[in-house]
C-alpha positions as CSV (number, residue, x, y, z in Angstrom):
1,X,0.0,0.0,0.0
2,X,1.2,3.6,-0.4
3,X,3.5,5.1,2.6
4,X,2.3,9.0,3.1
5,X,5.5,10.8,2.1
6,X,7.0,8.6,-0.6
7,X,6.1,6.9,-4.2
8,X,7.3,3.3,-5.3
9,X,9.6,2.4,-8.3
10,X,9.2,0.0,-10.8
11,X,11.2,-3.1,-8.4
12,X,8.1,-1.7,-5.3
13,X,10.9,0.0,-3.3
14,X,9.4,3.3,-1.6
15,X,11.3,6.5,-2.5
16,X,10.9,9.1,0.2
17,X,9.6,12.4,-0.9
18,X,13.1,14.4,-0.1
19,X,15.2,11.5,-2.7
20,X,12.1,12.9,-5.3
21,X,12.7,16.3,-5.0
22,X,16.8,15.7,-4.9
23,X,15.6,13.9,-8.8
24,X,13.6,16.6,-9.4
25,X,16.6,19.3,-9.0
26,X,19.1,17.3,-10.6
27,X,16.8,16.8,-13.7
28,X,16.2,20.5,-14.3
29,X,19.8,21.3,-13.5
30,X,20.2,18.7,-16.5
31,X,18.8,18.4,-20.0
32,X,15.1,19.2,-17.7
33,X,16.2,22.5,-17.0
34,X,12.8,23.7,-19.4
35,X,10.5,21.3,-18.7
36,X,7.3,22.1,-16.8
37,X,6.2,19.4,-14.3
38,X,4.4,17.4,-16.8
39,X,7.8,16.6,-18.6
40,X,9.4,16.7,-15.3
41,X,7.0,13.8,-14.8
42,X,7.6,11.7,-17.3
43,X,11.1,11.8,-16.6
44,X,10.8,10.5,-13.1
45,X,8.3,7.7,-14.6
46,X,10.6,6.6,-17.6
47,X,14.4,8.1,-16.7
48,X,13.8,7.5,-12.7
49,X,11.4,3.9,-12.8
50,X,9.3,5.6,-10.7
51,X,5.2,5.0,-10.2
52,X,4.1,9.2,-9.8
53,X,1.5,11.1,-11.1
54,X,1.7,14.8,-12.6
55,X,-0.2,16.0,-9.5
56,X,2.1,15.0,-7.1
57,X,5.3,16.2,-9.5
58,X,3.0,19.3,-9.3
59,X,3.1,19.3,-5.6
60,X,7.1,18.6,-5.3
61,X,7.8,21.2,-7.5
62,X,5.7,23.9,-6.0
63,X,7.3,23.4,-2.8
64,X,10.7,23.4,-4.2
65,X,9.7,26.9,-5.7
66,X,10.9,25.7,-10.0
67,X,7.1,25.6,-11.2
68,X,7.7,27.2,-14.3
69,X,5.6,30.7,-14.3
70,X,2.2,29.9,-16.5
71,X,0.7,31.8,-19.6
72,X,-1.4,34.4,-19.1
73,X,-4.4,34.6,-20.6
74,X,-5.6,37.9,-22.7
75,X,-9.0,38.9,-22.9
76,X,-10.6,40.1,-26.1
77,X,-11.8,39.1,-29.1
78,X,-10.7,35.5,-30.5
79,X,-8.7,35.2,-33.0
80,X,-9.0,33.5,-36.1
81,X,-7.6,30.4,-36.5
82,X,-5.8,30.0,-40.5
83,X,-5.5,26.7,-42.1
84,X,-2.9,24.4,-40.5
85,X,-1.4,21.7,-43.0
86,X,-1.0,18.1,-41.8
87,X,1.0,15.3,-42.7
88,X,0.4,11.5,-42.2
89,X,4.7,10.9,-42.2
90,X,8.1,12.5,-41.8
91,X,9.4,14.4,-45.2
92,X,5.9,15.2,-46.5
93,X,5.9,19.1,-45.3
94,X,8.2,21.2,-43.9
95,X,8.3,24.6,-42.9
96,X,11.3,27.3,-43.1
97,X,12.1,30.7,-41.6
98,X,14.4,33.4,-40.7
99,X,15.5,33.7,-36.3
100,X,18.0,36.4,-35.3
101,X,20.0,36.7,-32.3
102,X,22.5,39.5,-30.5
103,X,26.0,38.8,-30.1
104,X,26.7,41.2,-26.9
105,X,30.6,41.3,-27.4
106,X,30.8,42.2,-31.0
107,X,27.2,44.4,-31.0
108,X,26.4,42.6,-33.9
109,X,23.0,40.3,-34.6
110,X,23.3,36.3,-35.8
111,X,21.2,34.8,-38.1
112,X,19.1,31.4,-38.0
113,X,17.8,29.9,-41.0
114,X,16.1,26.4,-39.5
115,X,14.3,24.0,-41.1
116,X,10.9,21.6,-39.2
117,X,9.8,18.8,-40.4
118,X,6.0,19.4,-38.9
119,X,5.3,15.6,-38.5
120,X,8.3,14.4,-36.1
121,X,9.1,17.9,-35.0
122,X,12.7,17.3,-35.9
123,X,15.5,20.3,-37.1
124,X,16.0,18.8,-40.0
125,X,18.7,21.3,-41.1
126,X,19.7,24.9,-40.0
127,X,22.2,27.7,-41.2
128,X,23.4,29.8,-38.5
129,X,25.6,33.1,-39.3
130,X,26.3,36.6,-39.7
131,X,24.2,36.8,-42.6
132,X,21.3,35.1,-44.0
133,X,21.0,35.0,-48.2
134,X,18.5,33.2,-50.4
135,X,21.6,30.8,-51.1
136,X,22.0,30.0,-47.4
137,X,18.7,29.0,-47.2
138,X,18.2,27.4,-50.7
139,X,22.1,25.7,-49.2
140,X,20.4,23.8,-46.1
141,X,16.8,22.8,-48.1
142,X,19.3,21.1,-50.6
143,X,21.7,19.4,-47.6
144,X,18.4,18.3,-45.7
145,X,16.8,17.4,-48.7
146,X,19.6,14.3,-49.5
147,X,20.0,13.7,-45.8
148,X,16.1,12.5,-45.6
149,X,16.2,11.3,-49.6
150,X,13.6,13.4,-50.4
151,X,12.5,12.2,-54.2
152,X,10.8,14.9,-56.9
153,X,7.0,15.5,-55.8
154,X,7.4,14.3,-52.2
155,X,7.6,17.5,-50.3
156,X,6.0,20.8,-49.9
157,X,7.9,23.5,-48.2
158,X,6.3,26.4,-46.4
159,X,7.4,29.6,-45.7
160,X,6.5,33.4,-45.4
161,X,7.5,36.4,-48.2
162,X,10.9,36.9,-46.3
163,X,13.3,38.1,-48.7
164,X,15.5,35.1,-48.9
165,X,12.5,33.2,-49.7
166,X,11.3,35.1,-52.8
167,X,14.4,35.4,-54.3
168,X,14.9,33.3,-57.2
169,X,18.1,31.6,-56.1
170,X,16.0,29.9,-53.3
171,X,12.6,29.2,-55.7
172,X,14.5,27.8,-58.7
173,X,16.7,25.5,-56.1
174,X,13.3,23.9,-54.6
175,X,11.9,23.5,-58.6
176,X,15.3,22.1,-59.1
177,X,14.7,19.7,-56.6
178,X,10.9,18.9,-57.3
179,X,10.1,20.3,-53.9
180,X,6.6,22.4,-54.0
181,X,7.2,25.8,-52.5
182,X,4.2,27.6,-50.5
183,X,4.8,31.0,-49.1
184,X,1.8,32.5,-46.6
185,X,-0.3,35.3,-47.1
186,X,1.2,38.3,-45.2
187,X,0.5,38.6,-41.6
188,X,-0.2,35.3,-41.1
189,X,2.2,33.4,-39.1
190,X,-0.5,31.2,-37.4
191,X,0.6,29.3,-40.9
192,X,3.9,28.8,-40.4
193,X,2.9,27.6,-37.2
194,X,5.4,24.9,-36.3
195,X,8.7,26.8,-37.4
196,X,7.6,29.8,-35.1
197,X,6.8,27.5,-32.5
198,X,10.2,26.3,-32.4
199,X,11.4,29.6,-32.4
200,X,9.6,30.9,-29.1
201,X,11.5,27.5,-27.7
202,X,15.0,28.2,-29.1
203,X,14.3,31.7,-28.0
204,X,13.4,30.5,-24.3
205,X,15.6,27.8,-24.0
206,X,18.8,28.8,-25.6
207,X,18.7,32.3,-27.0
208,X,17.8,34.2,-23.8
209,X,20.1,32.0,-21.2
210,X,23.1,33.1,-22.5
211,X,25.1,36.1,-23.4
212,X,27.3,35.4,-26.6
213,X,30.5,37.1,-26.4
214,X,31.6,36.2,-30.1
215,X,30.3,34.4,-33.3
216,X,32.0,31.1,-32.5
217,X,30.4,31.3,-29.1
218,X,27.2,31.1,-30.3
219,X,27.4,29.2,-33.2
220,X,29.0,26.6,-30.9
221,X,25.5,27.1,-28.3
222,X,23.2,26.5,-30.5
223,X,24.2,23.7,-32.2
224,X,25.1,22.2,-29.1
225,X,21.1,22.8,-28.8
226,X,20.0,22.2,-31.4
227,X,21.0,18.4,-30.7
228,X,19.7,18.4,-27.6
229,X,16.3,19.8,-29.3
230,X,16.4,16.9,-31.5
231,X,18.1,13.8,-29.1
232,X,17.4,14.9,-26.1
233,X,14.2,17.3,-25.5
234,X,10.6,15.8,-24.9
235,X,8.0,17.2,-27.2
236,X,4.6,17.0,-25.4
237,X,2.9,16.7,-29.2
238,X,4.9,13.7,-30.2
239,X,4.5,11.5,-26.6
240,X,6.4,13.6,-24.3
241,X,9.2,11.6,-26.7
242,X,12.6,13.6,-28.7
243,X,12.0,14.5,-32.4
C-alpha cells in the first residue's frame, strides 16, 4: 500500500519524498532545465522507474519553488484560426524561416535559417551566421533534402515572403529539386505555425540563457542545442518523446 510521504519504483521499493525532489533538481539542472512538471513527470516515470503522477510532480515542484511561471491569458476578441497543413509521415511538409539573435561582445546580430519537419518535429537542417541569403537557405533545403532522400513530388515546403525566400536563387533550387514551394499570405504566421513555435523555444531555452561574447560562441550554443532539441528534449505533441 502507499506510505504517506513517498512513491514506489518500478522493483516496489518506496522512494521518500526528499530522494524525489533531490531527482527533481538534478533533472532540471540537467537536459530538464525547461520542462514544466508534466515533462518533469515523465522523466521521473521513464528516466527515474518511478510510479508518480503529474499531481504530485505538481506538488514537489511547488514546494521546491521551480514551477515554471504559466501563460497568461488575454482577454478580447478570438482570433482566427488560419489553415494548419498536416501530414500523415516524416518528409511530406516542412516549414522554413528566418531567427535572429545578438551577439553582446561584438554588438552585432546572428542569423538562424532552420528548417521543421511538422510531422516528427525534428531540425532537419539549420544555417546559422552573420548573414542570412537566399543561397543559405536554398544551401540547407538542398543538404536536408539528401539527408532525408527526399524524391521529386514528395515535399512541400512552407514559408513566409521573407526576402530570402522570394528570391529566385532559393525558388528555382526547390523546382530544381521537385520540392513544391508555399509562401503564406502576409501577416499570417498562425501558418507557419510549427517553425515559429520552435522559435519561441530556441528563444526560451537557448537564446535568452546566455550572453554570446563572439560568433563562435554562439554558433557553438546553439548547435550544441539544437541536438539536444532533437536527441534529447521531450515534445509534449509527439508523446512527451525527442523528435
Amino acid at each position: 500500500r502507499k506510505i504517506p510521504g513517498y512513491s514506489l519504483n518500478q522493483q516496489g521499493e518506496a522512494i521518500d519524498d526528499d530522494t524525489i525532489k533531490t531527482m527533481l533538481l538534478e533533472l532540471i539542472g540537467g537536459d530538464g532545465y525547461p520542462y514544466g512538471y508534466r515533462k518533469l513527470t515523465v522523466e521521473l516515470q521513464e528516466e527515474k522507474n518511478l510510479i508518480i503522477n503529474h499531481k504530485k510532480v505538481y506538488r514537489l515542484c511547488k514546494e521546491l519553488g521551480i514551477l515554471r511561471p504559466q501563460r497568461a491569458l488575454r482577454p478580447g476578441r478570438p482570433r482566427q484560426i488560419g489553415y494548419k497543413r498536416t501530414a500523415t509521415g516524416s518528409n511530406e511538409h516542412w516549414e522554413i524561416d528566418l531567427k535572429y539573435g545578438y551577439i553582446k561582445g561584438i554588438r552585432q546580430f546572428f542569423y538562424q535559417i532552420s528548417i521543421i519537419d511538422i510531422f516528427d518535429r525534428a531540425i532537419v537542417e539549420s544555417h546559422i551566421g552573420l548573414s542570412a541569403k537566399a543561397k543559405d537557405a536554398a544551401r540547407i533545403v538542398q543538404i536536408a533534402s539528401k539527408k532525408r532522400g527526399i524524391k521529386p513530388g514528395q515535399l512541400a515546403v512552407r514559408s513566409d515572403n521573407g526576402p530570402q525566400f522570394k528570391a529566385k536563387a532559393f525558388t528555382e533550387a526547390l523546382h530544381k529539386l521537385g520540392i513544391i514551394h508555399e509562401r503564406i499570405p502576409v501577416n499570417s504566421p498562425n501558418l507557419n505555425a510549427y517553425i515559429e513555435s520552435f522559435h519561441s523555444i530556441l528563444e526560451d531555452d537557448c537564446y535568452s540563457r546566455h550572453e554570446f561574447e563572439t560568433f563562435q560562441d554562439a554558433y557553438e550554443v546553439v548547435n550544441n542545442y539544437l541536438d539536444y532539441y532533437n536527441n534529447r528534449r521531450r515534445h509534449g505533441s509527439i508523446g512527451y518523446q525527442a523528435p
